[in-house]
C-alpha positions in Angstrom: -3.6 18.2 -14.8 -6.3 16.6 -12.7 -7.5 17.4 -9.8 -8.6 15.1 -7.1 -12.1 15.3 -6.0 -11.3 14.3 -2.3 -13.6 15.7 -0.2 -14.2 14.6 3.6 -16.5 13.1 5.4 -19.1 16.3 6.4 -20.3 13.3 9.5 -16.2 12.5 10.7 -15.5 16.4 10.8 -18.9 17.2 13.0 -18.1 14.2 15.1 -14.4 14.8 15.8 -15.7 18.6 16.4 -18.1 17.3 18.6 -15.5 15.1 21.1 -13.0 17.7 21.0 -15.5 20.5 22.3 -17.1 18.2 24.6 -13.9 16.8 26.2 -12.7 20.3 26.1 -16.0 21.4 28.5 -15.8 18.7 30.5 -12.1 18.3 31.8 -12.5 22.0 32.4 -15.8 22.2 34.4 -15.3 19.5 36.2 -12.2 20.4 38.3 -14.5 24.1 38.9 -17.1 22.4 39.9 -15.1 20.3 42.2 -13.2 23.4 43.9 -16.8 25.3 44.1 -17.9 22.3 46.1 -14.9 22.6 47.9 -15.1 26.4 48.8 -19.0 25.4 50.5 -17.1 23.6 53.1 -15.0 25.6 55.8 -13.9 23.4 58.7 -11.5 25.2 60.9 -10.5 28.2 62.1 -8.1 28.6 59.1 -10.7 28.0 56.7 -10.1 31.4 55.2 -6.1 30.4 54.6 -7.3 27.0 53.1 -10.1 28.3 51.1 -7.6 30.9 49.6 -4.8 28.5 49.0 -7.4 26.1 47.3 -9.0 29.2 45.4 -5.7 29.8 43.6 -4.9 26.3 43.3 -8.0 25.5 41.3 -8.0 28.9 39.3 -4.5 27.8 38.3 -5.7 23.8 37.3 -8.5 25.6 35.5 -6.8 27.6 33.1 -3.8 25.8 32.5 -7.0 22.8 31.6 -9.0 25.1 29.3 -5.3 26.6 27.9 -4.6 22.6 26.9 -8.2 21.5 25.3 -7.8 25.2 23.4 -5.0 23.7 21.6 -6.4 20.6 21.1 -9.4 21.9 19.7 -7.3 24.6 17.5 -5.3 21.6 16.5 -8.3 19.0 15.4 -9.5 22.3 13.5 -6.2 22.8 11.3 -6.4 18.6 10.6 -9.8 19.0 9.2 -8.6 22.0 7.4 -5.7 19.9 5.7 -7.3 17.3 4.8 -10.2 19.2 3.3 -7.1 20.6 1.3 -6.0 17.3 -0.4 -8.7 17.6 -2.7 -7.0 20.6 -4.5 -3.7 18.6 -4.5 -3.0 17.6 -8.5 -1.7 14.1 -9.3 -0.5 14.4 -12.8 -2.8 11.7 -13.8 -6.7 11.1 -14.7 -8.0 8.9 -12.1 -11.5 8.3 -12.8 -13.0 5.3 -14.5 -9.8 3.0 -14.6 -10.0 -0.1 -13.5 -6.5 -1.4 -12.1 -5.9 -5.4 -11.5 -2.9 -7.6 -11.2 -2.1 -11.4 -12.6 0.9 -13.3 -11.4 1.7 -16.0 -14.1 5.0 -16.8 -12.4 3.1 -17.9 -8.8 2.1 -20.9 -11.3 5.9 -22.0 -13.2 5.6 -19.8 -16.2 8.9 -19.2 -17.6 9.5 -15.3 -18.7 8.3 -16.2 -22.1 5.1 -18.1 -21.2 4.2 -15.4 -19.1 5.0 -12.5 -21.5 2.4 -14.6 -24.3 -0.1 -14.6 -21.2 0.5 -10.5 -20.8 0.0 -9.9 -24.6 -2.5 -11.9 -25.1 -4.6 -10.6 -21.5 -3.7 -7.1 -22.5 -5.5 -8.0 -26.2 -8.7 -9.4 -24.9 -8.9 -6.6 -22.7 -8.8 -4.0 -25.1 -11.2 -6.5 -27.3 -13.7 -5.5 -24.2 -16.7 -3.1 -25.4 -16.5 -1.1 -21.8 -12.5 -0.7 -22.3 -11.1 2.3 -24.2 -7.8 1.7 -24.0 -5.7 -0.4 -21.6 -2.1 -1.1 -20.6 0.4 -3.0 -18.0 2.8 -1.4 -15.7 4.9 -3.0 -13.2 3.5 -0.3 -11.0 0.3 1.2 -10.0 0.5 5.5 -9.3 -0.9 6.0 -6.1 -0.7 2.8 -4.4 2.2 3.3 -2.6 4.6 1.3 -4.5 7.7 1.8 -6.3 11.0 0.2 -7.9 14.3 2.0 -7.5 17.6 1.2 -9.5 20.7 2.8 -10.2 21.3 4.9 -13.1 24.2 6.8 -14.6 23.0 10.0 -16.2 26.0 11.5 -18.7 26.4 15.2 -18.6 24.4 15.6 -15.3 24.4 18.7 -13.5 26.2 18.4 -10.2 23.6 17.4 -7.5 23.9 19.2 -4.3 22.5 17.4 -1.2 20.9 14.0 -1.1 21.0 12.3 -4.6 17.1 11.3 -6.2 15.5 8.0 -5.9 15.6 6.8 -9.4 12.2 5.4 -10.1 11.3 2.9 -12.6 8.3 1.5 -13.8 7.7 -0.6 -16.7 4.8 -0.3 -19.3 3.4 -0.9 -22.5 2.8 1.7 -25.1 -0.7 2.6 -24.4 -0.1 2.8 -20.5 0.6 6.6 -20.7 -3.1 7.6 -22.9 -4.5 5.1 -20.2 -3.5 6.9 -16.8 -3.8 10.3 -18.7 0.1 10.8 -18.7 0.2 13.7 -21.5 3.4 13.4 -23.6 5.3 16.6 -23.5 8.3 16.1 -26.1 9.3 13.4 -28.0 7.1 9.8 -28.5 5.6 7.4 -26.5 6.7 3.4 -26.8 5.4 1.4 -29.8 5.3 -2.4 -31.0 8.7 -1.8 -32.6 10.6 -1.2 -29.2 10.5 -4.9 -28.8 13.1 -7.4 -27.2 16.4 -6.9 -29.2 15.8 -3.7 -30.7 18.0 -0.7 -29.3 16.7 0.1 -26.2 14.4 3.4 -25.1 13.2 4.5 -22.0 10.6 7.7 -21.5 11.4 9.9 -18.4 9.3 12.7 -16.9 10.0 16.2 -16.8 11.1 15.7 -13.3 14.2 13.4 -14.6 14.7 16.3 -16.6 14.9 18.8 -14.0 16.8 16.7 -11.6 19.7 16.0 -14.1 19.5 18.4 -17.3 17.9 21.3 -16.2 16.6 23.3 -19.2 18.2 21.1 -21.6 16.5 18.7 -24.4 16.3 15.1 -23.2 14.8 13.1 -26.0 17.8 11.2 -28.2 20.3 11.5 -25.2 21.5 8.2 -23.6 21.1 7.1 -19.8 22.9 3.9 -18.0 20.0 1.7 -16.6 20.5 -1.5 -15.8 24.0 -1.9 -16.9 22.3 -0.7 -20.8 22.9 1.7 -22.9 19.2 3.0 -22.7 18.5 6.3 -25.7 15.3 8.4 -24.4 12.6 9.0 -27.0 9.8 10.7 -25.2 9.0 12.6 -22.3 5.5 12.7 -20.2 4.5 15.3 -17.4 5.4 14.4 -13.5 2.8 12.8 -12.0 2.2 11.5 -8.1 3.0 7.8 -7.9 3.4 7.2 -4.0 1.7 9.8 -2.0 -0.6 13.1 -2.6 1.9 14.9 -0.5 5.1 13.4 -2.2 7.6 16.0 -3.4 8.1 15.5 -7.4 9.4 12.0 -7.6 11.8 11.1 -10.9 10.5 8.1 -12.9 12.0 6.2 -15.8 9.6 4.0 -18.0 10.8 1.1 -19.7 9.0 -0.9 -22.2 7.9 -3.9 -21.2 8.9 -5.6 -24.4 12.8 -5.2 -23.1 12.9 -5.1 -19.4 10.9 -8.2 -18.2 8.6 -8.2 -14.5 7.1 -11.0 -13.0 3.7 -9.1 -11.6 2.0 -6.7 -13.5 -1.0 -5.0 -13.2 -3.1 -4.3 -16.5 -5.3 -0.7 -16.2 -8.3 0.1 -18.4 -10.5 3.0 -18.9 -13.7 2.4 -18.9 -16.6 4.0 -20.2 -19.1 1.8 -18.2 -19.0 0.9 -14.5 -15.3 -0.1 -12.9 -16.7 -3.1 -10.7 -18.2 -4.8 -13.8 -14.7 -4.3 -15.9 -12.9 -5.7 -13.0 -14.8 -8.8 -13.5 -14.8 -9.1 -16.8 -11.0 -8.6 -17.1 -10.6 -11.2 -14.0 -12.6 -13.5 -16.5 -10.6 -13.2 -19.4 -7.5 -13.8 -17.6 -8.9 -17.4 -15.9 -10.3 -18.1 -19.7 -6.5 -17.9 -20.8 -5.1 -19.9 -17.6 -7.9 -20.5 -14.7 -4.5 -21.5 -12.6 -3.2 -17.8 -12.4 -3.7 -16.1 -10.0 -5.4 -12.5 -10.0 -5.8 -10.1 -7.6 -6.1 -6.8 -6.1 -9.0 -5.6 -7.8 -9.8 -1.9 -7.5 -9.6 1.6 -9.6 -7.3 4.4 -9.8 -9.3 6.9 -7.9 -10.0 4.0 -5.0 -6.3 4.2 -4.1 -6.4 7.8 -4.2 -9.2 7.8 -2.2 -7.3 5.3 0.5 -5.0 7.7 0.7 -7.3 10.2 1.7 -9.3 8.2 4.2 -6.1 7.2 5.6 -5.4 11.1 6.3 -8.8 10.7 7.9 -8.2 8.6 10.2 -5.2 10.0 11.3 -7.4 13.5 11.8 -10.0 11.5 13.9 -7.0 9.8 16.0 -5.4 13.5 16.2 -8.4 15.3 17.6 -9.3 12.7 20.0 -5.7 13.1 21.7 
């Protein structure tokens, strides 16, 4: 597993330290200051009730003040703690160095088999790059919040007790899983021969296995998906796909070859810088059709990393209540 480097901001910690303290001192001095003033001031012959009466009045404001910002400030503190813990949080998946950007052949009229020549043939100029190790396209990105769910019919399933699992798909092409760092535990990955009209495969993760054949060989057995008859040849690890804090999420890959989307997005690892790759690979899709469009340009760990600032943010807003 990797482990995300996450760390946060040293400055938005000291400063959201700073307000909390500072608000904490000053909605508690100033009502004491304001009752001291008040005590300076005896007026009438029952100044000695009053001043009593207004003594315990203003003790009372005091502490239950100081009580309030003490929890705020204890509060802010375990928020900073938290997310100072995301960084220990594994993903399932190595994050650095791949570049992640999306092409939308469909947006421009391409029927399904104009736009699967313009994947294959973006996916092979992309790998022809010299900064690219390996590449592949998925329907989904991990980490960016997204995710497809469907129906499936699992044979021999172990009774589920309590809410039934989001079935999770996402659809790839062979060398997605060496891409994202997606370690194959039993069985194979996808290859060229798992192409349209062959039988059709799927790869799960161990989750899938857990969820519905606890303990039990998956690889060769036969899942509903999409009203096919879908045999699983491989298994990779569980990784995160929607959130660092997301409980173990079930996900069924299917090759691309047989199970057509309209939007993918093609990763890369790079051994050179992510920005320049981006570019590049941008280029090489408007050399093949200048009229697609292609978007969202960014890199595995920069989702990650939005996630994180995110968490951040909600810290700041948290201490400053």
């Amino acid at each position: 597993n990797m482990y995300v480097q996450a760390w946060p901001s040293i400055r938005g910690v000291a400063a959201a330290s700073a307000l909390a303290v500072s608000s904490a001192l000053a909605f508690s001095l100033a009502p004491a200051l304001l009752f001291t003033q008040d005590l300076r001031k005896p007026d009438s012959k029952t100044s000695h009730r009053v001043t009593t009466r207004t003594t315990w009045l203003g003790r009372s404001v005091i502490v239950a003040q100081m009580a309030l910002c003490l929890v705020l400030v204890f509060g802010a503190g375990l928020l900073a703690r938290s997310l100072s813990n995301l960084r220990a949080i594994p993903t399932g998946l190595a994050t650095d160095d791949v570049a992640v950007i999306t092409a939308s052949p469909e947006r421009t009229g391409y029927t399904r088999a104009d736009a699967r020549s313009f994947y294959a043939e973006w996916l092979r100029r992309a790998e022809a790059l010299p900064d690219v190790r390996s590449a592949g396209l998925a329907s989904i990105a991990a980490m960016s919040g997204e995710m497809d769910v469907a129906d499936v019919s699992v044979p021999g399933a172990t009774a589920i007790t309590g809410p039934r699992p989001n079935n999770n798909f996402n659809v790839v092409t062979p060398d997605y899983f060496r891409t994202v760092g997606l370690d194959l535990i039993a069985g194979r990955s996808f290859t060229d021969t798992d192409a349209q009209g062959a039988p059709a495969v799927a790869v799960v993760n161990q989750q899938f296995i857990d969820a519905y054949w606890p303990g039990e060989a998956a690889v060769g057995r036969r899942i509903v998906a999409g009203g096919n008859d879908v045999r699983i040849v491989g298994v990779v690890q569980t990784a995160k796909y929607q959130d660092l804090r997301e409980e173990p999420q079930i996900v069924i890959y299917r090759p691309f070859a047989q199970s057509y989307w309209n939007q993918l997005k093609l990763h890369a690892r790079v051994t050179g810088d992510v920005q320049s790759t981006l570019a590049a690979l941008a280029r090489v899709a408007r050399d093949i059709d200048p009229r697609i469009p292609v978007y969202g340009g960014g890199s595995l760990s920069g989702y990650v990393d939005a996630i994180v600032a995110n968490e951040r943010e909600l810290s700041l807003v948290g201490t400053l209540c």
